[in-house]
N, C-alpha and C positions, 0 to 999 in steps of 0.2 A: 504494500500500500504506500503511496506517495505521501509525503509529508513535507510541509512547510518548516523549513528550516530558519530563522528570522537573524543570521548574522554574518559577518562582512570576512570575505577571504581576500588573503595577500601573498602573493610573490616575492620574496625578499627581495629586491635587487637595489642597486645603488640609485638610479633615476627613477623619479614618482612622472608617470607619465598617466593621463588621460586618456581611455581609448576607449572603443565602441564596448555597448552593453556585452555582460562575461557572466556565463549561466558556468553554474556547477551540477555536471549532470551524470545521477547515479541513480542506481532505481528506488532509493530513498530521498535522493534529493531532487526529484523529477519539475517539483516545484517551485523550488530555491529562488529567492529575489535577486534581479541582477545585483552584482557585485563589484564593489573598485577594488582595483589589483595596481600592482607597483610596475604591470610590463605586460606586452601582449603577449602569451605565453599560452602555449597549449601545453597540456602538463597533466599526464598522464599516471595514474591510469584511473585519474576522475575526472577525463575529459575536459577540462579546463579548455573551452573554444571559444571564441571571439563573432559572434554572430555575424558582426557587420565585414567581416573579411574580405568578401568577394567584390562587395560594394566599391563602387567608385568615391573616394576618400574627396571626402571635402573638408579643405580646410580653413575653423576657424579662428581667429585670432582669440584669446585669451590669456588674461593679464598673469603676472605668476601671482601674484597677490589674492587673488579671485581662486586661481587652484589650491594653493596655501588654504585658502578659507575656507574651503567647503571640502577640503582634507580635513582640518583638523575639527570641523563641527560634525564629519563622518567618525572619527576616532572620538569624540567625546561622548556622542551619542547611540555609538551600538559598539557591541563587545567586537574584536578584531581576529581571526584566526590565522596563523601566518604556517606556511609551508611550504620553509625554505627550498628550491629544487635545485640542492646542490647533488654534485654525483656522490659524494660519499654518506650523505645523509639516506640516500636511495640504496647505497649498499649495505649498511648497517642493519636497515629494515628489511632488506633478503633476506640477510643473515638471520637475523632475528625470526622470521618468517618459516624457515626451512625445520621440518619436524626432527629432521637428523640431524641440528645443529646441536652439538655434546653441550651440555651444561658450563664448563668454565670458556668456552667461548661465547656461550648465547651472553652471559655477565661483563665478560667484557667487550663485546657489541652493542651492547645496552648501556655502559660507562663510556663509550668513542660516542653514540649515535647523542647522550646528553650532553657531553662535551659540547659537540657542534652545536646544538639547540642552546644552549647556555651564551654561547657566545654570539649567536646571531640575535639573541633575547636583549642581549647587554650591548647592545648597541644605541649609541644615541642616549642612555637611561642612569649611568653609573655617574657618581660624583665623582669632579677632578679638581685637582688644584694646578696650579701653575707656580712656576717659579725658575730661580736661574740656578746652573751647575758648574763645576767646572773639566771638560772634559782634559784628556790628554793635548791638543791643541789651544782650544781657546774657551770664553764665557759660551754657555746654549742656553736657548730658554728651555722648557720640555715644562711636559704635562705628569702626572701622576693623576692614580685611581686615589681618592681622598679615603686613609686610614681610619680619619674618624668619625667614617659612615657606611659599617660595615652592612652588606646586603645580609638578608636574611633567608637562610635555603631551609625550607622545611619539604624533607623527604615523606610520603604517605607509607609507614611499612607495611609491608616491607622489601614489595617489590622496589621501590621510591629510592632506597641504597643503591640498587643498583646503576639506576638512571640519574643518582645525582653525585656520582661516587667522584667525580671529578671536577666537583663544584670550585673544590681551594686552589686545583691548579690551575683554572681558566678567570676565576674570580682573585685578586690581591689581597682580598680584605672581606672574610665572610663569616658569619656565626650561623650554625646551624642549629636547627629546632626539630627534635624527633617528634613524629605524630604516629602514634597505630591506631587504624580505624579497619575494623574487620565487615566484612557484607554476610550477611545472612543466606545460605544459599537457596531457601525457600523463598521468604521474604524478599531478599536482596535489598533490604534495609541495612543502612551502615548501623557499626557501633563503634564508637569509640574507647580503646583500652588503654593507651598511653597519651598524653599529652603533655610534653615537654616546652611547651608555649608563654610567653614570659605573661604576666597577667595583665602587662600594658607596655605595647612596643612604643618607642619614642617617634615622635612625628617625625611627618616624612622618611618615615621606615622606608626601606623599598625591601621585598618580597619576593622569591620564586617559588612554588608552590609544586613540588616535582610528585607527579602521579601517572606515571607509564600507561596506564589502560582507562582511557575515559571514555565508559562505555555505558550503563544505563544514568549515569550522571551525582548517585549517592553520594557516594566515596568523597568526590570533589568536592560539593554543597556543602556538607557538612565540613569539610576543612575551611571553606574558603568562608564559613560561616561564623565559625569560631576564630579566623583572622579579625573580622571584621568588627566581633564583639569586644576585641583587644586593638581596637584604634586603627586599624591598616583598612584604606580606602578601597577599591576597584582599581583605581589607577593607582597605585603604589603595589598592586598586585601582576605578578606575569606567571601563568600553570604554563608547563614544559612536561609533555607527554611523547610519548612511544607511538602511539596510534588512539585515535578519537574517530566516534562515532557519533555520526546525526541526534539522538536522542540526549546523551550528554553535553553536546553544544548548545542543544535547543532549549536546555533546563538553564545552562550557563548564559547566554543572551537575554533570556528572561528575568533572570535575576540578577546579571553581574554587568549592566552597561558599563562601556570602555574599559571591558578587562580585555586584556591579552592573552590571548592563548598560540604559545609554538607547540608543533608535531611534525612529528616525521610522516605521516601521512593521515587520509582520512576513509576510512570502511565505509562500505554502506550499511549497514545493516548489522543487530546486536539479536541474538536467539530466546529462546523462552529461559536460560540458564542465564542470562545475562554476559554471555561473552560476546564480543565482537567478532563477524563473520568477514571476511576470512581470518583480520585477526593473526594472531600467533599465540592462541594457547595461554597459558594459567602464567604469566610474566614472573610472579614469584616461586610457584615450585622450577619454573627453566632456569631463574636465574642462581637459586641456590641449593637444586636437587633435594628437596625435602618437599 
């Protein structure tokens, strides 16, 4: 059955270009609202196509100020889903994908594939300072990641270890926060069992909220619920996932305007057990053989 999906996909790339209406077309998302995207991009294998292709391109002038502004009133007012189509973020999710992929390599596919998402996440977002040095030749100016504003990485256990397991070496300055919240597998109702959450994060926190399988959308809500009972805004939050599905998006655009969400790709379709189809399997017993 077709379903209305109600929130905005992105192409990572360096140039914000404007281009004709962009459907996301999967047999869940049949009905998807067009979308702005960073680049004309067909982008497989959720057909990511450009309707007005064939058309005779007219072109019209538009101010950058004008695009600037109806960017950034589109990022304030609906949640963002970004999937990066780099080649190694595509091989990562093979790997991860592949049934006979051995357990201590599926874990460290899953710590390379959040690596990447971490740093395509933390762009544009991280506090810097500036200042001068002195190198072996002369004075330089340079930038630094600002020490005393560390990001805050809360893994969902405990599949979330292993998708954030490489937070400190791609982040300069991070404190991390354990969360265990377990799904009921009748119900598939979260519960939460650990919460290592400070009882009020200081403003202008910034947040990464690492949860590999967003699939009937629990698990997430509930974390990203209890962020926000502890001071941390929508926009001070970014979820970095393994793979996402239509129904956890659509839970997440409803309640989390101008959140960010990266993945390495998007399913269509999550089964009556709540897994994602096609999916890769129970992400925490692959990644730690239990």
């Amino acid at each position: 059955m077709a379903s209305r999906v109600n929130f905005t996909l992105r192409c990572s790339t360096a140039t914000p270009r404007f281009g004709p209406p962009c459907h996301l077309q999967s047999p869940n998302l049949a009905s998807a609202p067009p979308t702005f995207i960073r680049s004309s991009c067909k982008f497989l294998p959720h057909k990511l196509s450009c309707s007005g292709a064939r058309r005779r391109r007219v072109l019209v002038p538009v101010r950058a100020h004008m695009a600037a502004t109806e960017e950034k009133s589109i990022s304030e007012d609906r949640m963002l889903v970004f999937v990066p189509p780099h080649p190694l973020i595509k091989h990562w999710v093979s790997v991860l994908r592949n049934e006979q992929t051995p357990c201590p390599i599926f874990k460290n596919a899953m710590a390379e594939l959040g690596r990447l998402l971490m740093y395509e996440a933390s762009r544009d977002w991280l506090p810097t300072v500036t200042g001068e040095i002195q190198t072996p030749m002369a004075i330089a100016t340079v930038e630094f990641i600002d020490p005393r504003e560390p990001v805050a990485v809360v893994p969902i256990l405990r599949a979330g270890l292993a998708l954030a397991e490489h937070a400190s070496s791609i982040l300069p300055a991070t404190k991390t926060y354990h969360l265990g919240i377990s799904r009921d597998e009748e119900t598939l109702l979260p519960t939460v069992y650990l919460n290592k959450l400070p009882e009020k994060f200081l403003e202008g926190s910034r947040v990464f909220v690492v949860d590999p399988m967003l699939a009937t959308g629990g698990t997430i809500l509930a974390a990203l619920n209890l962020l926000k009972e502890r001071g941390i805004q929508n926009k001070q939050m970014k979820v970095i996932s393994a793979v996402a599905a239509p129904p956890a998006l659509q839970k997440l655009s409803e309640n989390f305007p101008g959140l960010h969400v990266y993945t390495g790709t998007i399913d269509p379709d999550v089964n009556d057990k709540g897994f994602i189809i096609p999916g890769l399997g129970d992400a925490g017993d692959r990644s730690f053989g239990t």
